[in-house]
C-alpha positions in Angstrom: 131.4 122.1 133.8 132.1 124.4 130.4 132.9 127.1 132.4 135.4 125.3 134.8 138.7 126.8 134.4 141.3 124.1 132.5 144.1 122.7 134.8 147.1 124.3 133.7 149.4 122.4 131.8 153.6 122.6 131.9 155.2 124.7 129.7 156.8 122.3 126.5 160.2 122.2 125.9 161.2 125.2 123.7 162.2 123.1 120.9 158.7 121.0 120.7 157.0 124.6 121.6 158.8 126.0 118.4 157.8 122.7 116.0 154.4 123.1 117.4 151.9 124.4 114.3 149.6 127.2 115.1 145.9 125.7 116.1 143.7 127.0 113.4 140.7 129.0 114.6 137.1 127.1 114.1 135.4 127.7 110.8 132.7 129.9 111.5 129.5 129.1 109.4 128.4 131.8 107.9 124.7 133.3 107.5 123.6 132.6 104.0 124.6 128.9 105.1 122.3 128.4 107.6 119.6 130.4 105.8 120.4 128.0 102.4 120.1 125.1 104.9 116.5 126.4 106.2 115.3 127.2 102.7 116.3 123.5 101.3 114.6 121.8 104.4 111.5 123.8 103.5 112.0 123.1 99.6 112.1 119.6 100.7 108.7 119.4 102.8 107.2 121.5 99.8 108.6 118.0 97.4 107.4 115.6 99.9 104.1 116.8 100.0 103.8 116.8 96.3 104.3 113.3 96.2 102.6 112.2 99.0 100.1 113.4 96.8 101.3 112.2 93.6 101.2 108.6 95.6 97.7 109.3 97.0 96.5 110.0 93.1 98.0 106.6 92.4 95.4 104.8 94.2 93.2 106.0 91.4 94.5 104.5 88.5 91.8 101.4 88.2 92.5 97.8 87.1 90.6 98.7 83.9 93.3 101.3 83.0 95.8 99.2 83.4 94.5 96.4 81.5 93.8 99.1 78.7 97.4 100.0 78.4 98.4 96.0 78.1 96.2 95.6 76.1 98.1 98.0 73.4 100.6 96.3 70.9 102.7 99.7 70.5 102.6 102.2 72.4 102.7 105.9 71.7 106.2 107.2 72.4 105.0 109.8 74.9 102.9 106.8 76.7 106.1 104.6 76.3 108.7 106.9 77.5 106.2 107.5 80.6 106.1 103.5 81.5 109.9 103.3 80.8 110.3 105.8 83.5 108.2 104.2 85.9 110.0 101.0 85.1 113.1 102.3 85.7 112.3 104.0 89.3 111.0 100.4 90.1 114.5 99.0 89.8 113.7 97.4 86.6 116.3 99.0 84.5 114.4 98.1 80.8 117.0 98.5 77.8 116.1 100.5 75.1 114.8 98.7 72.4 112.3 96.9 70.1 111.5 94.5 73.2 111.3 97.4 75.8 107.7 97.7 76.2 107.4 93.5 75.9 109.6 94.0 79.2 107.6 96.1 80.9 104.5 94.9 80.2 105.7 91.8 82.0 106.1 93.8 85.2 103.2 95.1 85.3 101.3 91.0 84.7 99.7 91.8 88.2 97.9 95.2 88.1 97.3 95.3 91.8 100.9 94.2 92.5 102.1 96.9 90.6 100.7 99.8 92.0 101.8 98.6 95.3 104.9 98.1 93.8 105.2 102.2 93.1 104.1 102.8 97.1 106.7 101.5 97.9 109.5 103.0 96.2 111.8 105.7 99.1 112.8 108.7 96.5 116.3 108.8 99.1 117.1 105.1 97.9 116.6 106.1 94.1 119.9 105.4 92.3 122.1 108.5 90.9 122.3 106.9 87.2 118.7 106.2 87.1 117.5 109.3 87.9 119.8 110.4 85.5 118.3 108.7 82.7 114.7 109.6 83.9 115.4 113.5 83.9 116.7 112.8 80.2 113.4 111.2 79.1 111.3 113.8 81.2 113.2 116.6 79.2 111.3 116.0 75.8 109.2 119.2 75.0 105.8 117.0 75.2 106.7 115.3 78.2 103.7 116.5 80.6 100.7 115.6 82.0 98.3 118.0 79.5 100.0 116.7 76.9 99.7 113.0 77.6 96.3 112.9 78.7 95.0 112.3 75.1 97.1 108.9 75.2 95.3 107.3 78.5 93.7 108.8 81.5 96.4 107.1 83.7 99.1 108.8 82.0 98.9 112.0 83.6 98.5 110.4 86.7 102.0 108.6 86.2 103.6 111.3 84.7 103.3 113.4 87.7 104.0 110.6 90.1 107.6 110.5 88.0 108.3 114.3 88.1 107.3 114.5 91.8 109.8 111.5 92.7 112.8 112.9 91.1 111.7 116.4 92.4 112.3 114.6 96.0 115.2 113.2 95.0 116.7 116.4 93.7 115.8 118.4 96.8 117.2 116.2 99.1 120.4 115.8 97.7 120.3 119.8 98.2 119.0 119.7 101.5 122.3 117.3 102.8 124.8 119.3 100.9 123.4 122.0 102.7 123.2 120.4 106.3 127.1 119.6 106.0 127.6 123.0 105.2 126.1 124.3 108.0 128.2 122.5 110.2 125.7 121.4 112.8 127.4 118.4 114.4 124.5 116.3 116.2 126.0 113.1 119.1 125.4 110.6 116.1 127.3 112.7 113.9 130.2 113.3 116.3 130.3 109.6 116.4 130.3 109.0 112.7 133.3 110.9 112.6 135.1 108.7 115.5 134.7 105.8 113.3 137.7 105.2 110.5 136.3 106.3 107.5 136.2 103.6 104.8 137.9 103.2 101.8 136.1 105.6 99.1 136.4 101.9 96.6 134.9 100.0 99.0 132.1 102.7 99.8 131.5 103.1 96.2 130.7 99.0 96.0 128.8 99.5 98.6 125.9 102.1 97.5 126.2 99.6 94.5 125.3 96.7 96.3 122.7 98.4 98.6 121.0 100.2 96.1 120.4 96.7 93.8 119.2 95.0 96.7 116.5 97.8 97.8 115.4 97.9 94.2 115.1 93.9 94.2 112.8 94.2 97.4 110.6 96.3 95.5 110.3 93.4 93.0 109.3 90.6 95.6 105.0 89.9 94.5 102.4 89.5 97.3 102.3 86.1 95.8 106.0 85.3 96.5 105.4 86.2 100.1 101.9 84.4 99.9 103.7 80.9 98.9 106.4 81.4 102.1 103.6 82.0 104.3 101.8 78.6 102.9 104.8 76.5 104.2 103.8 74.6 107.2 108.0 73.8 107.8 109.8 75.6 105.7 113.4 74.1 104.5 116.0 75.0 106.8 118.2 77.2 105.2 114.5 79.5 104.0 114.1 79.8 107.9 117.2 81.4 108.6 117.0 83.8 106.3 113.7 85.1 107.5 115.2 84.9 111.0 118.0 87.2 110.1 115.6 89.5 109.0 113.8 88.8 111.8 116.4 89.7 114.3 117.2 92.5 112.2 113.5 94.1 112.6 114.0 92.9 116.2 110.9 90.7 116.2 110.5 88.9 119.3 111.1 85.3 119.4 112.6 85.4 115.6 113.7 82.4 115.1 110.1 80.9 115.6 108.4 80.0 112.4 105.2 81.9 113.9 107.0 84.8 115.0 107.9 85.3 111.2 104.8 84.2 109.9 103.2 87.2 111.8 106.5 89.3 110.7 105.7 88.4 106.9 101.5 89.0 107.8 102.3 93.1 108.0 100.7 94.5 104.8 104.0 97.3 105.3 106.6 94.8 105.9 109.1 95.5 102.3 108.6 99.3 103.7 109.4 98.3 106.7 112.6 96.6 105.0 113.8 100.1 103.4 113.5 102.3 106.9 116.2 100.2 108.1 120.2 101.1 108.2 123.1 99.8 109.7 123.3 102.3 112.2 120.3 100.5 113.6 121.4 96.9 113.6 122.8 96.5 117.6 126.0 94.5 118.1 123.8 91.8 119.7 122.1 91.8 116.2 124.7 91.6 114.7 126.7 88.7 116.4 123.0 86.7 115.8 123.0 87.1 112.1 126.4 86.7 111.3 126.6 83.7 113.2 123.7 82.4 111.0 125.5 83.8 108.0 128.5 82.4 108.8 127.8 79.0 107.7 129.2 77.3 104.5 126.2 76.6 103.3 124.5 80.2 103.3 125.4 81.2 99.7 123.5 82.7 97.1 123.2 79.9 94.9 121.8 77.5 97.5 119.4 80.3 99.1 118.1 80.5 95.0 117.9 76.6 94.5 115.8 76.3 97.5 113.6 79.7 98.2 113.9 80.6 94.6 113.8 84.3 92.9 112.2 86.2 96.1 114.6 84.0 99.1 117.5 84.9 96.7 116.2 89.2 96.6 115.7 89.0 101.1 119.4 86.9 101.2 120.7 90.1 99.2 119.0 92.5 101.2 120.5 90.5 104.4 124.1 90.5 103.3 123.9 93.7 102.0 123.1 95.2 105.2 125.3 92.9 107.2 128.2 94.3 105.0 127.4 97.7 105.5 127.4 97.2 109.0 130.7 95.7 109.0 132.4 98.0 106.7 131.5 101.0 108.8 132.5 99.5 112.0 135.2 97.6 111.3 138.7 99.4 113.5 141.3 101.4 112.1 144.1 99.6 110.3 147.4 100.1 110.6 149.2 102.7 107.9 149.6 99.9 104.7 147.5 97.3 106.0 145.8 96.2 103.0 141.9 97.2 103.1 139.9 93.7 103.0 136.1 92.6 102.3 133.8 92.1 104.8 132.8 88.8 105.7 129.8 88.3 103.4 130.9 89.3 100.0 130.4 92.7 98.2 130.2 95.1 101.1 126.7 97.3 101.2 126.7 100.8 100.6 125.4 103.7 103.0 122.2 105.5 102.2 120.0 107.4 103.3 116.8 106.0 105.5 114.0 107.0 107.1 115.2 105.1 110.5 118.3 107.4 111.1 117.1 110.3 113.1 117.4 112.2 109.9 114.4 113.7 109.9 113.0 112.4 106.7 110.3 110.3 108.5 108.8 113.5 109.9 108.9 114.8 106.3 108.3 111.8 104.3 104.8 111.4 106.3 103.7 114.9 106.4 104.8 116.0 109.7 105.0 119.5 108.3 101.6 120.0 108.3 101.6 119.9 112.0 104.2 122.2 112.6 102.1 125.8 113.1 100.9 124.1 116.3 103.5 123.1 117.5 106.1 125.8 116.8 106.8 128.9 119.7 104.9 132.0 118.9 107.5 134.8 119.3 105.7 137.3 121.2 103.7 135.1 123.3 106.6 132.7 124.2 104.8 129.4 123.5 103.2 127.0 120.9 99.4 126.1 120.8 100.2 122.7 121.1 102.1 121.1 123.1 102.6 117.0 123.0 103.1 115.3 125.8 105.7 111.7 126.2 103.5 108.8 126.1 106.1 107.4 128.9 105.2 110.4 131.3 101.8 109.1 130.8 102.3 105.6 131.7 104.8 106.5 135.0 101.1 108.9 135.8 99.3 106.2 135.9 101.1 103.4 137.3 101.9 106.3 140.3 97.9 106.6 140.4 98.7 109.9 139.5 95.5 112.2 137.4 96.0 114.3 134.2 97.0 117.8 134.9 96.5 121.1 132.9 99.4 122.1 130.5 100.6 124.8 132.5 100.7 122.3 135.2 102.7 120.0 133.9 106.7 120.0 134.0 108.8 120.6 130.9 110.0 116.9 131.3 106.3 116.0 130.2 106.5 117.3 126.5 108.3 115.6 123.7 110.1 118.9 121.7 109.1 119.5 118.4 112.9 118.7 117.6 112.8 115.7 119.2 109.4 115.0 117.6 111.5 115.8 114.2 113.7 112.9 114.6 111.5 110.2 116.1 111.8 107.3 113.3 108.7 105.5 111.7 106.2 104.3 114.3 103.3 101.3 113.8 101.2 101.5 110.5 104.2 103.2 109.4 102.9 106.3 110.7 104.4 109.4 112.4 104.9 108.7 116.1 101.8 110.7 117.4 99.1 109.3 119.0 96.1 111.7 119.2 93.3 110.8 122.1 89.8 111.6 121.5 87.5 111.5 125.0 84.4 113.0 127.0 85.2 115.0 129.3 83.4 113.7 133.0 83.3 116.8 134.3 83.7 121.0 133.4 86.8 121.6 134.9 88.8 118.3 134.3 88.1 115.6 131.8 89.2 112.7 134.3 89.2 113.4 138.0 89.5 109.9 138.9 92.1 108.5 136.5 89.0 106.3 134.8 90.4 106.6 131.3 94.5 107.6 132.0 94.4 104.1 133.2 93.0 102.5 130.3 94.6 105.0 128.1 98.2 103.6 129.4 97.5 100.4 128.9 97.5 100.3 125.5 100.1 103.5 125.4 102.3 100.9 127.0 101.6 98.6 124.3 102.7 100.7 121.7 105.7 102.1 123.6 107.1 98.4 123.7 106.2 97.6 120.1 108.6 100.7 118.7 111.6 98.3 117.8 114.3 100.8 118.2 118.0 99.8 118.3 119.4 99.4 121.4 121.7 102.6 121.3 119.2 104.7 120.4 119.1 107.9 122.1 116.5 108.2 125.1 114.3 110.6 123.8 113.5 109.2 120.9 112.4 106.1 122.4 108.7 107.2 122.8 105.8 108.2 120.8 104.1 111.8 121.5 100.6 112.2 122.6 98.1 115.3 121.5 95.7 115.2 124.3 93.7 118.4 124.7 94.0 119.1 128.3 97.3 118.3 128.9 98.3 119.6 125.1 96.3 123.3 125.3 95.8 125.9 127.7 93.0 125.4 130.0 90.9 127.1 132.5 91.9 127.3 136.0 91.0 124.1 138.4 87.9 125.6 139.8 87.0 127.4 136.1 89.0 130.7 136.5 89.5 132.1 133.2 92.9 132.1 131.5 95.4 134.7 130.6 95.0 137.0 127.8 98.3 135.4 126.0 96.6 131.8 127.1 93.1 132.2 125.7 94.9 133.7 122.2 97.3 130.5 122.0 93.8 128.3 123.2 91.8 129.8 120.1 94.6 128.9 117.8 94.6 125.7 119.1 91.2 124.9 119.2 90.7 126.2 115.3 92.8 123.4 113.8 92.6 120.8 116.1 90.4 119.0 113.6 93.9 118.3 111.9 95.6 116.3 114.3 92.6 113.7 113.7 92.2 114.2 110.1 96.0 113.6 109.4 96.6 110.7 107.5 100.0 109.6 109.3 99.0 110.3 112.7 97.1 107.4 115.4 93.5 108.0 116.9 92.7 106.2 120.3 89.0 107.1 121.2 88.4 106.2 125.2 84.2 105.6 124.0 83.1 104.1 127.0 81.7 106.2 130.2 83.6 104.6 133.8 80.8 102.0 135.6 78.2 103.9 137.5 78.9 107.6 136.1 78.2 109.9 137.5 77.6 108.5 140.8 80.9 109.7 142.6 81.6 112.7 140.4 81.3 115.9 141.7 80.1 118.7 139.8 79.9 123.0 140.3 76.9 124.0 142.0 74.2 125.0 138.8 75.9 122.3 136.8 74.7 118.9 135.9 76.4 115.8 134.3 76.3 115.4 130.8 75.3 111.9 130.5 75.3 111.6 126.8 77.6 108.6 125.7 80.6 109.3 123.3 78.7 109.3 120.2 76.3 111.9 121.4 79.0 114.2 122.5 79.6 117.2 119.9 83.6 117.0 120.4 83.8 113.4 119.7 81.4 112.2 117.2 83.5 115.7 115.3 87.2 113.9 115.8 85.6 110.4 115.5 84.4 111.7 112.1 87.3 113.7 110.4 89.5 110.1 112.2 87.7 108.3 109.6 87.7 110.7 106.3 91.1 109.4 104.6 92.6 107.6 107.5 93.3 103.9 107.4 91.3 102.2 109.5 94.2 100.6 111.5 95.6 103.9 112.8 92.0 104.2 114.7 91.6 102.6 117.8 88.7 102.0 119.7 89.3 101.1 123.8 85.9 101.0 124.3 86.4 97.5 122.4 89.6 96.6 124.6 89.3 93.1 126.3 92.5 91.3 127.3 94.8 92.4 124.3 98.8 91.8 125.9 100.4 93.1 122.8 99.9 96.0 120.2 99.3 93.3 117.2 96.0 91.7 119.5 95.2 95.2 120.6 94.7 96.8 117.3 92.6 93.2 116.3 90.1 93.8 119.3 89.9 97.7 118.9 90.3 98.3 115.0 87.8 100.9 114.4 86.8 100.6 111.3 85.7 103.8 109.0 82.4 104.3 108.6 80.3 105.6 105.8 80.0 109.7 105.4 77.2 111.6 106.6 74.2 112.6 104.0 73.3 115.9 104.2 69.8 115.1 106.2 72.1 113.6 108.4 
């Protein structure tokens, strides 16, 4: 349709034709911008991954260390400055002063709390001002980790969780100064642009707003949430805040007290909080909430009296959003129309999140890692891995349809690795990649009777329908990828012919690092552990071949991914379907089949 030729149009008058301005020719971006752009994407991956493993060393610091530092009356400047640092990247904002470390000490009353206070900080919701004052402190000569170790052994460990976060920060502030350079104008983006832009006061009230109320998230205690979860019927007004944040998460059935208590039983659920934007919240949504804000009685002050400090920090979060929303989708006004508030008070501001397509999910989690697989070798034309739609999955198997080879399988069948780039957080708040790990029931093909496809889709369906994406998300993200081995690498022919030079080198490549895709951290394992009823009776095998009855355990392949599944992996991103009995949804599915990690190998082992 690009190339159709344009209708032609009738000549102007000459007089409009003369008062007609000159079209400008398109910007053209130059090289160095694009190259900038690639280099600050890569500078930011490189930042993520430092502290992704600034927040893995975290988990180290023991109760026992903390409890030393509280312990202290004074504290040594260096070990000071440190902890005023980390308070301030909590949101805490501690005044300088001879009551400053009395203040954070407070904070830190619950040492468990704490740390999972710090895990849940998003470096692309930080506060410009704060990081500010963080890169003065973190300027002092002395200010490093081989220096403070003589204070505490948990200073170092802190110090470098600090200089990692604002090293995220700082990069991806780069990396989007450097995407709008470039010009690339993605559908959302085009969009954007269609909306009236808001007034620059208004938007700088709003990154106010919406900053403070991420920051007070981060201060809600396991035990606030602990003592809404205790209340058998909670006060009225409680309940509809939790059912606007319900809706908001698009929780089914939110505005059912169980519904909410299952909501509030997800051990990521303020994470979950931060990967959400306005650009997520559907006009159905919307018109729930508001309605539910909209009543005289929803104000701060009452929300405090009756669900106290934490129902007064998810009320904030609420209208915060809700404001946002409205302030970025509210219609033009006419030239002199005076600008007005949203509905709910102090609009939100826009931010950053890891819910927007924006590829910081892939990044935050470690999705880089991957990438060697996955990307097109030049002179061969292809990637050694591809990963294939969970949703082309399910249509095989509810078509009765069997697994076919890679270079079988149509183009439509593989999620792109840019697509994969931009698919927002999944369950677990992991990356969207479910890897399967399976005996194969005969040489040539791992499932010539559709045994496991059908019992693999059955709980691929689950977790399809448990993505909670906004309604006008585009198509293609709404799916998870799969990492299957014969569908995902090149394999031998149907009846064992060999493959292609250029197929057997990608293969090799493939087959040397598949370890990773169940060793990742971020990524989902579904073992398929039990043999179909009566195997092998039915199977056919090539003459001089015999079944290999072993069961999934005793197979080399599987009790290898079952093993590196369970090094550093939680145990909820490993699902068992040998264990699945008559789960109907991904929260009972992940009760009956939770893996569980077992215990390392000894050496005699």
């Amino acid at each position: 349709a690009a190339d159709a030729p344009a209708e032609a149009e009738p000549d102007p008058p000459a007089a409009e034709a003369e008062a007609e301005a000159p079209v400008p020719e398109p910007e053209t971006v130059s090289r160095d911008a694009f190259i900038a752009a690639a280099a600050a994407r890569v500078d930011l991956e490189h930042a993520f991954a430092d502290f992704k493993e600034a927040a893995i060393n975290l988990d180290g610091i023991s109760k026992g260390q903390l409890m030393e530092l509280k312990s202290m009356q004074a504290l040594p400047k260096p070990l000071l400055d440190i902890l005023t640092c980390v308070s301030i990247l909590k949101g805490d904002r501690p005044q300088p002063g001879p009551h400053i470390w009395k203040s954070i000490k407070q904070s830190m009353s619950n040492t468990a709390y704490f740390l999972d206070q710090l895990q849940c900080i998003a470096p692309e919701c930080l506060d410009e001002a704060d990081i500010k004052r963080v890169q003065d402190i973190l300027a002092t000569p002395d200010m490093t980790p081989q220096a403070v170790s003589k204070f505490s052994t948990a200073a170092p460990i802190m110090l470098t969780w600090v200089i990692a976060l604002v090293g995220v920060w700082i990069k991806f502030k780069v990396y989007t100064t450097t995407q709008g350079e470039t010009g690339g104008e993605t559908e959302a983006e085009a969009s954007a642009q269609a909306t009236p832009t808001p007034n620059p006061d208004d938007m700088a009230q709003a990154q106010a707003a919406l900053s403070e109320a991420l920051a007070g998230l981060n201060k809600v205690r396991k035990m606030d949430i602990m003592e809404v979860k205790a209340m058998k019927t909670p006060p009225k007004m409680m309940q509809d805040v939790f059912t606007c944040i319900a809706t908001l998460k698009v929780v089914p059935q939110p505005d059912k007290w169980g519904s909410i208590l299952k909501m509030l039983s997800d051990t990521g659920f303020i994470r979950s909080l931060h990967t959400i934007g306005w650009q997520d919240v559907s006009e159905r949504e919307a018109k729930r909430v508001d309605a539910i804000l909209a009543s005289p009685d929803m104000t701060p002050e009452a929300v405090r009296q009756i669900g106290g400090p934490a129902g007064d920090i998810f009320f904030a979060w609420v209208v915060a959003l809700m404001n946002l929303r409205a302030l970025m989708t509210r219609p033009a006004q006419a030239e002199g129309e005076a600008q007005h508030t949203p509905a709910h008070g102090t609009p939100a501001g826009v931010l950053p999140n890891l819910a927007d397509g924006s590829e910081l999910v892939w990044v935050h989690l470690g999705g880089a890692e991957l990438e060697p697989q996955l990307l097109v070798d030049a002179e061969m034309g292809a990637a050694p891995i591809r990963l294939v739609d969970a949703r082309y999955l399910i249509a095989l198997a509810q078509d009765g349809g069997r697994l076919g080879r890679r270079q079988d399988l149509p183009d439509s069948a593989f999620v792109s690795l840019e697509t994969l780039r931009r698919l927002r957080i999944g369950s677990s708040n992991s990356l969207r990649i479910i890897v399967v790990s399976h005996a194969w029931l005969t040489p040539w093909h791992p499932d010539p009777h559709g045994d496991n496809l059908c019992l693999l889709s059955i709980a691929l369906r689950m977790i399809v329908d448990d993505r909670h994406d906004s309604a006008d998300a585009p198509d293609e993200l709404q799916t998870y990828a799969v990492m299957i081995d014969f569908c995902s690498a090149h394999q031998k022919g149907k009846c064992g012919e060999a493959r292609t030079t250029q197929e057997q080198a990608l293969f090799t490549r493939a087959l040397h690092s598949m370890g990773d895709w169940y060793s990742h951290q971020e990524t989902t394992v579904i073992k398929l552990t039990k043999l179909p009823e009566g195997y092998p009776n039915g199977f056919d095998f090539p003459d001089g071949m015999v079944a290999n009855t072993a069961d999934y355990a005793g197979r080399g392949w599987c009790f290898e991914e079952a093993s590196v599944a369970g090094l550093i992996k939680s145990s909820g991103k490993v699902l068992d379907l040998g264990q699945y009995d008559k789960a109907s949804n991904l929260e009972e599915l992940k009760k009956e089949c939770k893996a569980g990690r077992a215990p390392p190998l000894t050496p005699a082992e």
